[in-house]
N, C-alpha and C positions, 0 to 999 in steps of 0.2 A: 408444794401445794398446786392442785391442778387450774388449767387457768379456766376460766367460762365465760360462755356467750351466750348472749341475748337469744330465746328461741326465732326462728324463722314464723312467716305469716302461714309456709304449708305447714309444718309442725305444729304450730297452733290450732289449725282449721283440723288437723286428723284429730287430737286431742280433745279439745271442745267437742267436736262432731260426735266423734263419742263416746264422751260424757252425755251428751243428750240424748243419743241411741240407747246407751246403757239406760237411762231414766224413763226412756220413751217405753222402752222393753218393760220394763219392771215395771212401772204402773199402770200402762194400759193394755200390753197383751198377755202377761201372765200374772197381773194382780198381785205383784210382790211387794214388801215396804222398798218406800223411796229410801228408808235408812242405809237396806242393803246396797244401794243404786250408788249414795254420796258416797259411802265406806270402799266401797270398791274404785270408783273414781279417784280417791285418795291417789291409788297405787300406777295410774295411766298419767297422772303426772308425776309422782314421783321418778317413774322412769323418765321421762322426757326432761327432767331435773339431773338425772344421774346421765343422762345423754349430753346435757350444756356443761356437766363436767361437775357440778355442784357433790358435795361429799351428803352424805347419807343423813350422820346428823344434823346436818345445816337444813335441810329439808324437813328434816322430824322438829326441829327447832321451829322453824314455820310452823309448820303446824301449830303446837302447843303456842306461839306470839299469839298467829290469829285466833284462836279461842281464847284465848287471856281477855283480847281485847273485847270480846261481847260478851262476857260472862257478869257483864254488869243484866243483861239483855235475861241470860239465865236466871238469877237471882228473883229479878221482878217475877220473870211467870209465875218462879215457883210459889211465890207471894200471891201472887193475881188466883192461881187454883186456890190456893187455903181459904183466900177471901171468898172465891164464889162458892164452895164449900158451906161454909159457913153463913154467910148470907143466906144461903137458900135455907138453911136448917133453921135459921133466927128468923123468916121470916122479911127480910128483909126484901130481894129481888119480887118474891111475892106480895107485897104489898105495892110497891113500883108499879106489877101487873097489871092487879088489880085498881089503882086510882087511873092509869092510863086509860085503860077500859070504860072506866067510870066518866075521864072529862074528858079525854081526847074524843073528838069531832072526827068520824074516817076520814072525809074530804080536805082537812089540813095536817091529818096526823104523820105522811112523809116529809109536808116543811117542820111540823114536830119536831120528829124524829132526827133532822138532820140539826136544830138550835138545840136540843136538850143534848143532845154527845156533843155538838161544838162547846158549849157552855162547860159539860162536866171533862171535858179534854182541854180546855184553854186551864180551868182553874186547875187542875191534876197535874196536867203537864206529862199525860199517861195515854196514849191513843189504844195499847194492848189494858188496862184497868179502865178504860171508857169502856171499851167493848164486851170486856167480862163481867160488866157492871149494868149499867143502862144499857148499853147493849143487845145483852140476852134480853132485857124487860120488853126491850121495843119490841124484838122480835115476836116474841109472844103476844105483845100485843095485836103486830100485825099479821100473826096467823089468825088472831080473834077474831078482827076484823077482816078476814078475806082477803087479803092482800097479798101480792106475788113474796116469796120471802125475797128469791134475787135481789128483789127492786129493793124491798126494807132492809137488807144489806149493803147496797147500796147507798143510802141515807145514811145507814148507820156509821160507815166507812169516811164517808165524806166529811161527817161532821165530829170523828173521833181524827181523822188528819186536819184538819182545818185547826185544830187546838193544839197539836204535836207539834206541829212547824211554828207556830206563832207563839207558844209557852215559854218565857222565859226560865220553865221549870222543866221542862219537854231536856230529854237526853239528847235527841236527835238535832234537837234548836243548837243545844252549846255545843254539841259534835260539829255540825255544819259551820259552824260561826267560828269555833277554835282553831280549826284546822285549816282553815281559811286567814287565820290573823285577822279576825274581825271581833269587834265588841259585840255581847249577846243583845244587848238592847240596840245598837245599831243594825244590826241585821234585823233583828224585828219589826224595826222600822222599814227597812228595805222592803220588806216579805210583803207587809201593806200592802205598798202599790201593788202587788200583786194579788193577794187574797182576798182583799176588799173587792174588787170586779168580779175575783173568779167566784166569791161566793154568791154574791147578788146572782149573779147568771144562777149558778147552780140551786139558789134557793127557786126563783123563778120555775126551773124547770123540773123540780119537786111538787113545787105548788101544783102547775099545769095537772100535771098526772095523777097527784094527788086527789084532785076535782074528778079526775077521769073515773079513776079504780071507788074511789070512796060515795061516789053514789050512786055505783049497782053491784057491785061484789058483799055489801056487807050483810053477812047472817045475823038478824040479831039475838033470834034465840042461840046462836053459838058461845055468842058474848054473854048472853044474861048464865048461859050454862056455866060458862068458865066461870066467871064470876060468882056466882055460889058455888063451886069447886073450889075456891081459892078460900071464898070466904069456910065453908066445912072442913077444910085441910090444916087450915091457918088462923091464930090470932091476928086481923089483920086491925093494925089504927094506926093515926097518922106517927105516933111515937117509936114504930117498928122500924119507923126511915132514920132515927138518931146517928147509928151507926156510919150510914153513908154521907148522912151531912158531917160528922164529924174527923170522918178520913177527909173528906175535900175539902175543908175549913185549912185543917193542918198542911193536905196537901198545896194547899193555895197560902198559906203562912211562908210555905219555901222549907220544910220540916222534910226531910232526906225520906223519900218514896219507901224502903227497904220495910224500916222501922213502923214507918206509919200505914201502912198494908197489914203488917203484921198485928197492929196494934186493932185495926178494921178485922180481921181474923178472929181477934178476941173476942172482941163485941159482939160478932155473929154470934161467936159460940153462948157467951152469956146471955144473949136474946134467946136462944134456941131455950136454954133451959129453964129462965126466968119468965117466958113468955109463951114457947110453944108446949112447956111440961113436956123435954127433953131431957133424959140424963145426962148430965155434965161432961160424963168422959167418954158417953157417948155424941155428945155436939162438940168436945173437943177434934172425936177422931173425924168426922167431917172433912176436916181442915186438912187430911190428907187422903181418906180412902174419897171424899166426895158426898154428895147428900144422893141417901137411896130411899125411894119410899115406893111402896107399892099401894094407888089409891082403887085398882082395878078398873081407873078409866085411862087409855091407851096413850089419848095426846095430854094429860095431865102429864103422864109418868116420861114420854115421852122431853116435855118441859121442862121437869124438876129436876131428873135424876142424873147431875153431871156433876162438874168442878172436882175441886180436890187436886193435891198438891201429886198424887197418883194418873190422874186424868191428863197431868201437863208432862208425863215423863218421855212418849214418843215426839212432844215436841221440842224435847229439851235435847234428846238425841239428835233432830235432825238440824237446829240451831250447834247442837258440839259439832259436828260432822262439817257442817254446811259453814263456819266459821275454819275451819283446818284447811277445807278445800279453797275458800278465800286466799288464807295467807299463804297457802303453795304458791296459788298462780300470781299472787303480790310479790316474793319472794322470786318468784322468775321473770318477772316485767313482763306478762302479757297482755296486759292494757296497755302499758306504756307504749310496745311495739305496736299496740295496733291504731293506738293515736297515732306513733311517727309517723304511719302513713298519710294521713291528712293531715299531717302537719302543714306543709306549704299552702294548705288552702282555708289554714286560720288566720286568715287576714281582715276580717270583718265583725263586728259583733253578733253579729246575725251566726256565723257557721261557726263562732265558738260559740255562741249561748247552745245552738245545736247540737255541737259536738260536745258538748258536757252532761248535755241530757241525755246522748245515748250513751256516755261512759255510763253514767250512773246507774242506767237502765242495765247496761253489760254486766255491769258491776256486784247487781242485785240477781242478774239471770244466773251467771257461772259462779257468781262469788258467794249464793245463797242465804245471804243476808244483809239488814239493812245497814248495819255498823259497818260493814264491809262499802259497801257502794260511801257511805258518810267519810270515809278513813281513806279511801283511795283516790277517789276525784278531786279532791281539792290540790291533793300533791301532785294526781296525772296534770291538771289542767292549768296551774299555777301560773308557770312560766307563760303559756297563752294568752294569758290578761293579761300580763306585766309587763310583754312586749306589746301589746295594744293599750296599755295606760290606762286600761280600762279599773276601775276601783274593785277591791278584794272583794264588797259588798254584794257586788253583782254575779263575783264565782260563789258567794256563800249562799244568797237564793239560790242562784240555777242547780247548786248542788242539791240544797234541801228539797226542790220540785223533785229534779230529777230521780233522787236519793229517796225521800223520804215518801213522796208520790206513788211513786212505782213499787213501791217495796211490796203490796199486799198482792201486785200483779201477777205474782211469780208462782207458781203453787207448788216448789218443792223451797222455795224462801222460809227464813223462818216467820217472816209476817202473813204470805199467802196460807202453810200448813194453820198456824195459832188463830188466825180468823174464819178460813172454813171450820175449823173444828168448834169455834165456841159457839157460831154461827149458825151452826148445822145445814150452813151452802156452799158447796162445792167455788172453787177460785174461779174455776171457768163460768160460773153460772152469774156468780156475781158481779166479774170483769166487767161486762157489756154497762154497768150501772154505775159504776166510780167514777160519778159525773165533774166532781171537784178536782178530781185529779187531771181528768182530758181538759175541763178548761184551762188549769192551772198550767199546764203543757202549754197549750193552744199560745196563751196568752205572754206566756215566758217566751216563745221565740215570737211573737211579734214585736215583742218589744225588742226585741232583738238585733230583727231585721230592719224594724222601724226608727229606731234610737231613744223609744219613747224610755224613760225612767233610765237610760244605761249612764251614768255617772264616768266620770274620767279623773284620773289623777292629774294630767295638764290640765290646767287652769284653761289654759286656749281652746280646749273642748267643753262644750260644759251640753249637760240632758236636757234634751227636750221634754220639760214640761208645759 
């Protein structure tokens, strides 16, 4: 058996380099899928694998681990299309629409928007089913209302991660917290100290702008338009919302997401036929080719016509793809080699809270997904606390910021691709607005550097509260 070694930092930097060129090329100057960009990247590290000496199938084994491992990630989407799907066919996201329209206030409706996903993402435990969900509604809303979409993805974003990390039903919460050897409800408790400030700030700074845009952007013949569009399109009454209150009931009971999506699925479809005088097997198929409807007015159709369990298959490729490329470079310890280098200058809580945020940030940029940054960092960064005594608590937050934060930053990630697409705002456009995650950053290394909330295993140290 051959023997192997750790890559070098220049063989790393050719490799990574590009991998990004490869991407850079493909998406922005010749307009080709990023699918082709990850699939090809596959093979620039498998050489570099068969160069450290690794056998062939030990690498193709990588592969197939790291997909293994987020195929839980796959499943939901495919879940989350059928539901929006179907919801729109039943009626459902159209009604949402429409009552938004009706009571939401323009000038509070971005702090809205950021409590109505926080709420329906804390009780779901779903940041990708907030957003396929209330999500799309807000958005609509706030094209109704005149409103930048960036910015109302933004909110949207904020208040669909603000429930993901802090869910003790959130995937991302027990990933962070398990991998870490930390209780879920402890770490929850942990997350507090931090989410509690970072969202105040961030609701704040919602409000502010909110004031701004909502009393002089809004048309309101645009609104009154829609609004009898929705209403001519759709049986709309408050009973059309059963369906969603009843996924998030169950989802909030602690009832396993898979099942209960699917089950949300059905109900769309039975509203669609019971309610909107749709044929049955036709608001079944909904649930995979997607809801299509032609009302001959452009931003209606515009609106409606998406979801489906067909709509989510280029994302499900770039998530398979994007999860293979992960566990290559896990598989060859190129995070690890590239902490060693700052290793000797993790001597502080401050530059490991730091240096954990940007693995996780690495993590999620090369590793192209969020399961990936969640699965990595805690094992990268482990040994760093443990020789600073510092408590597993405070690697399970900095991972979940880090990790879980960052994940929609990415735009060939599978969170960055699944949120501009349901979105309909590009990852770049939206960055600039994912206010809850820059504080949540912000805030994460001052405690850091300050000692405020950093907990110790020696008794002899104890947190500054």
């Amino acid at each position: 058996m051959k023997n192997t070694r750790l890559p070098s930092m220049l063989e790393i930097i050719v490799v990574l380099g590009s991998f990004l060129a490869i991407v850079g090329l493909f998406t922005v100057k010749f307009d080709l899928p990023i699918q082709l960009a990850l699939f090809i990247s596959w093979f620039l590290v498998i050489m570099l694998g068969l160069r450290l000496g690794h056998r062939y199938q030990d690498l193709q084994q990588s592969i197939t681990t790291g997909i293994s491992n987020g195929l839980e990630a796959i499943l939901i989407l495919v879940a989350v299309g059928a539901l929006i799907g179907t919801w729109l066919a039943g009626g459902v996201v159209p009604t949402l629409i429409y009552y938004g329209l009706e009571f939401i206030h323009p000038s509070i409706f971005l702090l809205a928007t950021l409590v109505i996903c926080s709420i329906t993402s804390i009780a779901t435990g779903t940041s990708w089913g907030t957003v396929g969900t209330a999500g799309i509604a807000m958005m609509a809303i706030g094209e109704g209302l005149g409103m930048p979409l960036p910015l109302v993805a933004g909110a949207v974003l904020s208040g669909a991660y603000f429930g993901d990390k802090l869910s003790p039903l959130s995937d991302s919460t027990v990933l962070a917290s398990s991998l870490s050897k930390v209780e879920v409800i402890t770490h929850v408790k942990a997350m507090l100290y931090l989410s509690v400030p970072a969202y105040l700030i961030t609701a704040v700074l919602f409000t502010v702008v909110g004031f701004i845009y909502g009393t002089k952007n809004v048309d309101l013949e645009k609104v009154e338009f829609l609004k009898n569009a929705l209403q001519d399109t759709f049986d709309i009454h408050i009973w059309m919302l059963a369906p969603a209150i009843i996924v998030i009931v169950l989802l909030a009971m602690g009832k396993p997401s898979l099942p209960t999506l699917a089950i949300g699925a059905l109900l769309g479809a039975i509203w669609a036929a019971v309610f909107q005088d749709m044929n049955f097997a036709h608001a079944i198929k909904t649930a995979y080719n997607g809801y299509v409807i032609d009302t001959g007015i452009d931003f209606m159709d515009k609106l409606l016509n998406r979801g489906g369990i067909k709509g989510m298959l280029d994302s499900v490729v770039v998530i398979i793809l994007g999860l293979g490329f992960g566990g290559l470079l896990e598989h060859l310890g190129v995070l690890k080699v590239i902490v060693s280098k700052f290793q000797r200058k993790l001597t502080s809580a401050g530059n490991v809270t730091l240096s954990t945020l940007i693995v996780a940030f690495l993590a999620n940029f090369f590793g192209c997904a969020m399961y990936v940054s969640l699965i990595l960092t805690p094992k990268i960064m482990e040994k760093s606390y443990d020789d600073l005594r510092i408590d597993r608590r405070v690697l399970s937050r900095n991972a979940e910021v880090g990790g879980t934060m960052t994940s929609g930053m990415v735009p060939w990630s599978d969170n960055g691709i699944y949120m501009a697409g349901i979105l309909g705002v590009s990852t770049l456009a939206y960055l600039p607005f994912m206010w809850l995650s820059f504080v949540s950053i912000g805030i994460a290394i001052l405690y850091g550097y300050t000692g405020k909330y950093i907990w110790y295993t020696d008794s002899k140290k104890q947190a500054n509260t």
